[in-house]
N, C-alpha and C positions, 0 to 999 in steps of 0.2 A: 075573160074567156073561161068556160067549162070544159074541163078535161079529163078522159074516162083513163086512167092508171088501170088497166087491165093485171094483174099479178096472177099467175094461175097457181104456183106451189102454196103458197101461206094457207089454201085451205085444202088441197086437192093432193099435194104431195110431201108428205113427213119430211123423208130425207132431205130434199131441197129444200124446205120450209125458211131456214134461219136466212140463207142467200137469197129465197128472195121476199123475206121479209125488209134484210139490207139493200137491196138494189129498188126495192117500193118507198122506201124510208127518205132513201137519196133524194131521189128524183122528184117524190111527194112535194119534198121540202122546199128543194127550187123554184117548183113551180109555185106555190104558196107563196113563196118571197117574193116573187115576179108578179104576186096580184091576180092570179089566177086559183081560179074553185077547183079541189080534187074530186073528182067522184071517182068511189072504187065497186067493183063488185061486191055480192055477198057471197055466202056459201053454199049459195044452191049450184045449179048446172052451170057451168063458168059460159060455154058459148049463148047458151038464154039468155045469160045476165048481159052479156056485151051486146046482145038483140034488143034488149030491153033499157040500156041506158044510153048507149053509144047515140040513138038519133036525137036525145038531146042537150047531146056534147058539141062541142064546136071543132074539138081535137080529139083523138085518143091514141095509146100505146096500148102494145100486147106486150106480156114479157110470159114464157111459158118454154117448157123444153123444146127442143127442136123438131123432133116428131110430130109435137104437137099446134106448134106454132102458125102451119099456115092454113088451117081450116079457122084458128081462132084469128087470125089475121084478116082472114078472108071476110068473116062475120064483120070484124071492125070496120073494113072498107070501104062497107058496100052500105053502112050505116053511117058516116061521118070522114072528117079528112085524118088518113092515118101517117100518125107522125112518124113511124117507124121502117122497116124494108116490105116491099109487094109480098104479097101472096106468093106468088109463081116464083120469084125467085129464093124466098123462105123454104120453100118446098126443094128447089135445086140442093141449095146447102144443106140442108136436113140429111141428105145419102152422103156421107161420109168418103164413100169412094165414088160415085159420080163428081162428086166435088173435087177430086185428085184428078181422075183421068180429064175432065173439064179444062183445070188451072196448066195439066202440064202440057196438055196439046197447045197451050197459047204460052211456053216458055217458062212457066211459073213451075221454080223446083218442089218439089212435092217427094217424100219415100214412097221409092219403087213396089210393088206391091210382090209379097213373097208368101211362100205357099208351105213352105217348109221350114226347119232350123230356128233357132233363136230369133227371132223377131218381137215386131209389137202386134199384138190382137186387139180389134177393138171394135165395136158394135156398128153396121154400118149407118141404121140412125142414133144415135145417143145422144146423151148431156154433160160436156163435159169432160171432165177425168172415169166419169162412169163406167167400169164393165173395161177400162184400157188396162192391160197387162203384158209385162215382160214373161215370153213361153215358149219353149219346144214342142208345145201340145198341138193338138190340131184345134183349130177355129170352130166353132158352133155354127148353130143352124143362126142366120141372120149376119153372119162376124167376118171380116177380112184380116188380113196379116200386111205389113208393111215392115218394110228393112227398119230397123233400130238405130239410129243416130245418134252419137253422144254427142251431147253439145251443152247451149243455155238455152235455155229455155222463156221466151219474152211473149206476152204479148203486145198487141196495137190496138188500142182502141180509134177509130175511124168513122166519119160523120160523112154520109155522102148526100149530095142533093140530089134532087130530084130528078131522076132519070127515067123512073116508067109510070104509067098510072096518074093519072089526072095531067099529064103531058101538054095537052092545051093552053092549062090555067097556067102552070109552075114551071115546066122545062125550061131552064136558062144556060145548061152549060157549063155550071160552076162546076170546079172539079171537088173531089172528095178531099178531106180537113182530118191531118192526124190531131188527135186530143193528145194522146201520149204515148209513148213505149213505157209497157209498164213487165218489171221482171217479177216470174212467177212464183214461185214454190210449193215445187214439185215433190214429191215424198214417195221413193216406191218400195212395198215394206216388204219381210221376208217371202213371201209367195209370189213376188214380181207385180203385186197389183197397186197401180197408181193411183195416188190421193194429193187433191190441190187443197191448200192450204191456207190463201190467199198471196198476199203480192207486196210490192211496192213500185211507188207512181209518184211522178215522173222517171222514170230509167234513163239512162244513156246507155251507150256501148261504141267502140272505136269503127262498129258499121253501121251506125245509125241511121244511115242515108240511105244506104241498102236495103234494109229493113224497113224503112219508112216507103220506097219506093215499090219495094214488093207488095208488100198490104194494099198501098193503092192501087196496084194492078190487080191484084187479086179481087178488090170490091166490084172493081171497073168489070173488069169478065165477068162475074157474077151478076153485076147487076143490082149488089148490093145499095140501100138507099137507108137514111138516117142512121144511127149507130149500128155499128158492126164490129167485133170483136177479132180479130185475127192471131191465128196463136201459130207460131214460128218457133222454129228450134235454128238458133247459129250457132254455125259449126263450117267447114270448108266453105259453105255457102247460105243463104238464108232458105228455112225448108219451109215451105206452110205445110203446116199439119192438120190446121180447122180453120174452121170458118163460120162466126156464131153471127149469124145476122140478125140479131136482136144485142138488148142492153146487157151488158155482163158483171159480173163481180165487181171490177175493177174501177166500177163507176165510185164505188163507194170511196175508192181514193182521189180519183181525181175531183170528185165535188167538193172534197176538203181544202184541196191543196190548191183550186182553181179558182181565180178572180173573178170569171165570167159564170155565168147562169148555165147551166146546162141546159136547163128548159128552155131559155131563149135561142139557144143554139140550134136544138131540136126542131123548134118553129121556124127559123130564120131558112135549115136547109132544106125544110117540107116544103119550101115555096120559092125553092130554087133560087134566097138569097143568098147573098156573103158572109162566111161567118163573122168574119175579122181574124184580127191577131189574138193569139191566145196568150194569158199570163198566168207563171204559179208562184207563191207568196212561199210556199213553203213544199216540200216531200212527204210522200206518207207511206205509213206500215201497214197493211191493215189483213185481217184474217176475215173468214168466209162467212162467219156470223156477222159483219160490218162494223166489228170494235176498230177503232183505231191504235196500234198497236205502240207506234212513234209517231212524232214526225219530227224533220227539221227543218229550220228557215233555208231559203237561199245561201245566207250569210255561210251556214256552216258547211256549204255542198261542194264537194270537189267535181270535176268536171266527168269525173265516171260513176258518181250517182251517191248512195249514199257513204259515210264515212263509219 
């Protein structure tokens, strides 16, 4: 099978570049293991290119900031079977607070949205830790504020089948598949402004279940379909904070540490199969560039993550 690896930072965006040269690296690779051909873009106009190779792919991915995500999505779509989340609802989760007031009308805790005082700022469409800061100031043109939550900080990464979009062929029902809780690190430096740093994956925590049950309700409203990132802060309760409906960082550790393909995973839920059980051989450390940092086997892991 031919597969268009759509990546838009490695040539379009500096700052992200090194993330998602790691998160193209990952995924490249599995699918090559699994016997399938990468095709990737060039450096020219990134939606042309996905016009231009995507019809003769058999599959493809987008991976691209959120903003940007659902017009290059949409291009992918409407040119081959797309392995990754719809258009329409790419576009939902792209508004940062549409996406709160969304989650919390259906029970999903979410911080309260606050207009004054110490709180968190943050861009209503962004990427990431991008443009997020601890401040008394007022919000910018485009930006909202939310109550500030201490807590930990984890995400979910989450694979959900086929729920919209080629419905006929694929809808079967299956519900959405945690890959992992993965815990993050966070960094906020003296001016309040936040920097992700990478993570480590597989996670545990004494609410894992919680956490693991929130993300899927959170994809499920949404609408979310193949890999989807959820980033939570526990604390009194589990918060969703975002919601990345695309591939995230954190791929770069579960592909390490995970016995099963990702690619084939990827495929299996585009078409509204099963995934199976998941297995991991070992834990991983790993930073935003996709070095791997540590890891550890099973053997040496206590049941609250690493040691």
């Amino acid at each position: 099978m031919k597969v268009l690896i759509a990546e838009y930072s490695m040539f379009h965006d500096p700052v992200l570049a090194s993330e998602g040269r790691a998160m193209f690296i990952s995924l490249s690779a599995s699918f090559s293991r699994c016997g399938h051909e990468v095709v990737t873009p060039g450096q020219g106009d990134f939606c042309e290119e996905i016009k231009r190779l995507a019809p003769g792919c058999d599959a493809g991915l987008v991976i691209a900031p959120d903003h940007l995500l659902s017009r290059f999505t949409l291009a992918m779509e409407t040119c081959t079977h797309n392995l990754g989340c719809g258009s329409m609802n790419v576009a939902i989760c792209a508004n940062k607070q549409r996406t709160a007031t969304i989650l919390a009308s259906h029970g999903i805790a979410v911080p309260e949205e606050q207009e004054q005082g110490f709180r968190i700022v943050k861009p209503v469409t962004g990427c990431g830790a991008q443009g997020v800061r601890l401040t008394r100031g007022p919000a910018g043109f485009g930006e909202f504020g939310q109550r500030y939550i201490e807590g930990e900080n984890y995400s979910v990464s989450v694979v959900g089948s086929r729920i919209v979009g080629e419905a006929c062929l694929y809808f079967t029902g299956e519900p959405p598949v945690v890959l992992a809780l993965n815990r993050q690190q966070l960094e906020i430096d003296s001016e309040g402004i936040f920097h992700y740093r990478g993570g480590e994956t597989p996670a545990h925590h004494l609410k894992e279940q919680e956490i693991r049950e929130t993300a899927i309700n959170a994809v499920r409203i949404l609408g979310c379909q193949g890999y989807a990132g959820v980033d939570v802060v526990v604390a009194d309760r589990v918060y969703v904070v975002d919601v990345n409906p695309r591939i995230t960082t954190s791929i770069v550790g579960i592909t390490a540490g995970m016995n099963e393909e990702i690619a084939e995973i990827l495929i299996r839920a585009s078409k509204g199969l099963p995934v199976g059980e998941l297995h991991y051989s070992c834990h991983t450390s790993f930073d935003t560039s996709g070095n791997i940092i540590s890891q550890y086997s099973n053997d040496t892991m206590g049941s609250g993550g690493f040691k």
